[in-house]
Structures are given as structure tokens and as C-alpha cells.
C-alpha positions, -999 to +999 in steps of 0.1 A: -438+086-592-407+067-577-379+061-604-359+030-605-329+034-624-310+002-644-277+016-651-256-010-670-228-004-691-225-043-695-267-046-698-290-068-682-303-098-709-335-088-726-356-110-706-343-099-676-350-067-685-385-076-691-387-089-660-373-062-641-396-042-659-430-063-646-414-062-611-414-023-613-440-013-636-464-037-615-455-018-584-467+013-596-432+027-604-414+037-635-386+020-650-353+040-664-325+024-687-291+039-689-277+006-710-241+006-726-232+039-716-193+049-721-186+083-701-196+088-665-215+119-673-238+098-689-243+081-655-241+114-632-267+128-656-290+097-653-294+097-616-303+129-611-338+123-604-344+088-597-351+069-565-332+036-567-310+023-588-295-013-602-265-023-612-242-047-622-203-042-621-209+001-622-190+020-597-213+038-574-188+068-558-190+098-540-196+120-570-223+096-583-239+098-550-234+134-548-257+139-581-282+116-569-301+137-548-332+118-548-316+082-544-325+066-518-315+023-525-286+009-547-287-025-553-257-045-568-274-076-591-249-101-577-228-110-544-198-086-546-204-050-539-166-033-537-179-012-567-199+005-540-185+031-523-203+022-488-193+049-465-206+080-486-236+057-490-240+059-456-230+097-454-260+105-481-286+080-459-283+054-490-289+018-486-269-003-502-279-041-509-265-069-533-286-101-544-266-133-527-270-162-540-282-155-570-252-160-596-239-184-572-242-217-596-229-199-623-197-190-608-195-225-593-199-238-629-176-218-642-151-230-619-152-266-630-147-254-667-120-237-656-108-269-635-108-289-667-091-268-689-062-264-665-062-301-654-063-306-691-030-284-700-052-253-718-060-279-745-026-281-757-034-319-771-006-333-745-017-355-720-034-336-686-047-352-652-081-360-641-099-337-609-111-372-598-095-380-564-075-347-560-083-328-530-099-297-537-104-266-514-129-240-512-117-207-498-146-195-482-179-211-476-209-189-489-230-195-516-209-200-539-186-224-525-211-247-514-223-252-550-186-257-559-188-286-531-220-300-548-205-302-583-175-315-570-190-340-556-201-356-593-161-354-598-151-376-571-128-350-552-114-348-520-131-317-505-116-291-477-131-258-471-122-234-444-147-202-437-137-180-400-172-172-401-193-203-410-194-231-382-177-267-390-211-284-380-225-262-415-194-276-437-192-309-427-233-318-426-224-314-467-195-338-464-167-315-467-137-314-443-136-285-424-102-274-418-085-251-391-071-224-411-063-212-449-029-222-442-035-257-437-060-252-467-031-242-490-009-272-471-033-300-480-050-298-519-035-294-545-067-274-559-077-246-537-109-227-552-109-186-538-141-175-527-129-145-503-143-109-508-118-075-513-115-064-479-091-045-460-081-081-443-083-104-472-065-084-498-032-092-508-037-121-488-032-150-511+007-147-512+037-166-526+046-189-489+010-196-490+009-207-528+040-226-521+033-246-492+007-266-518+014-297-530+027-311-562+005-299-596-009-270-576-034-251-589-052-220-580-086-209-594-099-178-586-132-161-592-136-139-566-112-104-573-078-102-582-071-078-549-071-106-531-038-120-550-004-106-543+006-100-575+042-099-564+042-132-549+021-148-578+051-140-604+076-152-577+056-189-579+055-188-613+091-185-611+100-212-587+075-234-589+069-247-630+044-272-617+022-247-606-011-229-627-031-199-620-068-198-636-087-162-631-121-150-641-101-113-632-073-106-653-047-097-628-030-061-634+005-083-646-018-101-669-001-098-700+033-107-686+020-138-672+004-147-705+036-142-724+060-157-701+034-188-685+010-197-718+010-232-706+004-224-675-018-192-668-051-180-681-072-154-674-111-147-693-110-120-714-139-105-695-153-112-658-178-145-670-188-159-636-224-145-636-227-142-677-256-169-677-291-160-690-300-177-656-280-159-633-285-130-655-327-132-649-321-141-609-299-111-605-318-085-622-355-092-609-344-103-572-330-068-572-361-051-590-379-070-566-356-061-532-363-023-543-401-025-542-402-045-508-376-015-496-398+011-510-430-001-501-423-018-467-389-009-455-376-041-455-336-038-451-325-078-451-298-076-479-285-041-463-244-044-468-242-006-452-244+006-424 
């Protein structure tokens, strides 16, 4: 019987669960839960001798690949899938997939919160500014960032985005400026929003002469992955420029420095919360279940992220 493997040390909501479990039980398959677990031998132990496995924010290495003998499909219950280790997936003939789309409003909502408690000075009971009218601009252009334009839209902002691979015809058709580069992104709103995955070309990439060619009351809000800051640069603007915020759903590796130096001006979540919604939560876990069972079964490869 094929074995589907849940391994979530930061588990899956008990509905989703249940529904995971309908999708894969109703296949014909059993269902394995390796929830909360706190040494990696727990995990290398677990996918010994399953078929497929789901998971959230788990890293899937080399040596986790290497014990799963059997595996044949990982799928990542969300958008972002650096906590895959791609090539040996491809070295051990391992599909790899995420779920796009699905957590997508959440972090989009969870962007706003954060826009309002920045705009609104952490809550400090002084008086903030309102996103109305302030131009605002996405980073990127996927899923997420077109709900970001949609919400925004309630606010009244000024919206920008700039994607390289999305065409200006897409962007604009939702009425939102398409720009020419990330550098006349940074140049013109005074919000920019950071959408961008960890890759070898994007990391790093959101540095201090970037950050500082923004406007007045700058702010930057990021819940994509702290890689893409450069940390280095970030402190610098913190240092030259006291009009300017940072907001992350990642705490940045100089985390607590910035919190004890910039409390009125930097906050970070205590945990990653862009996809911690019952809803995003359900959509995640069963269109993964779900993207197993159409592999298994049919062989369909549309969310492969490997090669």
C-alpha cells in the first residue's frame, strides 16, 4: 500500500488533517503523521518506508532523501520551497512540488496588518499616517502580490509593481502601474511590499542604495525570506535614514540588535505567521494530499519545481 507521510514539526490544523486524511485514505492509500517532532532522527526514521511525503516549513536534505528509499514525491504545503534541497531531489529521481496560490490571501492579509501597525507607529499612542493615497509597491507579481493589489485597492493606494517575468499587459489589466525595474520601484513609493523568492540572483538583493533612494516615511514590508535583505545594508539605513521602518514576518539574523536599538521603528513576528490561517492552513494541506494522489495515480507533474 503507498504511504503518504505528513511530517510537520509545526502541524497541520486538525481539520486539515482530516482532510488530508479523506484525500488519502479515499485513494486507497495510508496516511502517516510525524507531528511536533524535535530531533531529525525522528524524521530520518519516519521516511524510511513511505512513498510521498508533505510538509510545511521541514527541511528536506540530502540525508533525509538518502533514508527515504522508497520516496518518490515531496510536496511543500505552500509557495516557497528553499527548504527543499532540489538537486539531490533530482539525483534520487524525486519530485518535488509546492501548492501556489494557496496561502496567498493570507500573506496578502497579513501584509496590511503589518501596514497599519507601522503606519500607525507600533501603537505607541502618538499620532501615525494613513496608507490612503501613499504609493505602494509590490516586489514581484505572483499570487501573492496580486491579492496585496486587491486589498489595496479598498485602501485607496497608489499601486506600482514590477515582476521580470510577468508581462505589463497582466499588471496593468488589474490597475496597477507597471514599472521598468526594482530600482525605479524603490525610487517611487514610499511603501514597497517584497514578494521575491531566495535565489542565487535575488538574495542579498534588497540593499542599503536601493532602500535609500525611497522617498520620505519609507517603509519596507517583507514576507517573503530574510535572504533576500542585506542585512548589512539594512543596519546602515537604519542608521542614516531615522524616517525609515522595516516590518518582517522573518526575523532577520540581527534581529535582536534592531529591536533594541529601532523599537519604534522595526518589528519582526515572533514566528513566520503569513500562512497561519485555518484557511490557508486547510487549502495547503489537502491541495497537496490531493497533488500526491493525481501524481501517484496519473502522473500528473504540473506543480513540479525540480527538474
Amino acid at each position: 500500500m503507498t504511504k503518504i507521510l505528513v511530517a510537520t514539526d509545526k502541524p497541520f490544523a486538525a481539520i486539515a488533517v482530516k482532510g488530508i486524511r479523506e484525500v488519502v485514505e479515499g485513494a486507497g492509500m495510508k496516511l502517516v503523521l510525524l507531528e511536533k517532532y524535535t530531533e531529525k532522527e525522528q524524521l530520518l526514521e519516519a521516511v524510511k518506508e513511505v512513498d510521498a511525503i508533505i510538509i510545511r516549513s521541514d527541511i528536506i536534505s540530502k540525508e533525509v532523501l538518502d533514508a527515504a528509499k522508497q520516496l518518490k514525491i515531496v510536496v511543500r504545503a505552500g509557495a516557497g520551497y528553499d527548504n527543499v534541497d532540489l538537486e539531490a531531489a533530482t539525483a534520487h529521481n524525486v519530485v518535488v512540488m509546492n501548492t501556489p496560490g494557496q496561502n496567498s490571501n493570507a500573506v496578502a492579509e497579513l501584509v496590511f496588518g503589518m501596514l497599519v501597525y507601522g503606519s500607525r507607529g507600533f501603537f505607541n499612542g502618538a499620532s501615525g499616517t494613513e496608507l490612503k493615497g501613499k504609493k505602494l509597491g509590490i516586489l514581484a507579481y505572483g499570487n501573492v502580490g496580486r491579492n496585496v493589489a486587491r486589498i489595496a485597492g479598498g485602501f485607496d493606494m497608489e499601486l506600482y509593481a514590477y515582476d521580470a517575468y510577468t508581462p505589463k499587459t497582466v499588471i496593468e489589466n488589474d490597475g496597477v502601474k507597471a514599472v521598468s525595474s526594482t530600482e525605479e520601484l524603490f525610487k517611487t513609493c514610499q511603501i514597497v511590499s517584497l514578494h521575491i523568492p531566495a535565489t542565487a540572483e535575488t538574495k542579498g538583493s534588497i540593499n542599503f542604495e536601493l532602500m535609500n533612494s525611497m522617498p520620505k516615511g519609507a517603509m519596507v514590508v517583507n514576507t517573503a525570506r530574510k535572504e533576500v535583505m542585506d542585512e548589512a545594508g539594512l543596519t546602515k539605513m537604519f542608521e542614516e535614514r531615522p524616517d525609515f521602518k522595516y516590518i518582517s514576518d522573518i526575523k532577520p539574523t540581527i534581529d535582536a540588535e534592531l529591536a533594541a536599538k529601532y523599537p519604534d521603528r522595526y518589528y519582526a513576528t515572533p514566528k513566520k505567521m503569513g500562512a497561519q490561517t485555518a484557511e490557508a492552513n486547510i487549502n495547503a494541506g489537502i491541495a497537496a494530499a490531493r497533488q500526491i494522489v493525481d501524481f501517484i495515480q496519473n502522473g500528473n507533474e504540473q506543480f513540479r519545481v525540480n527538474k
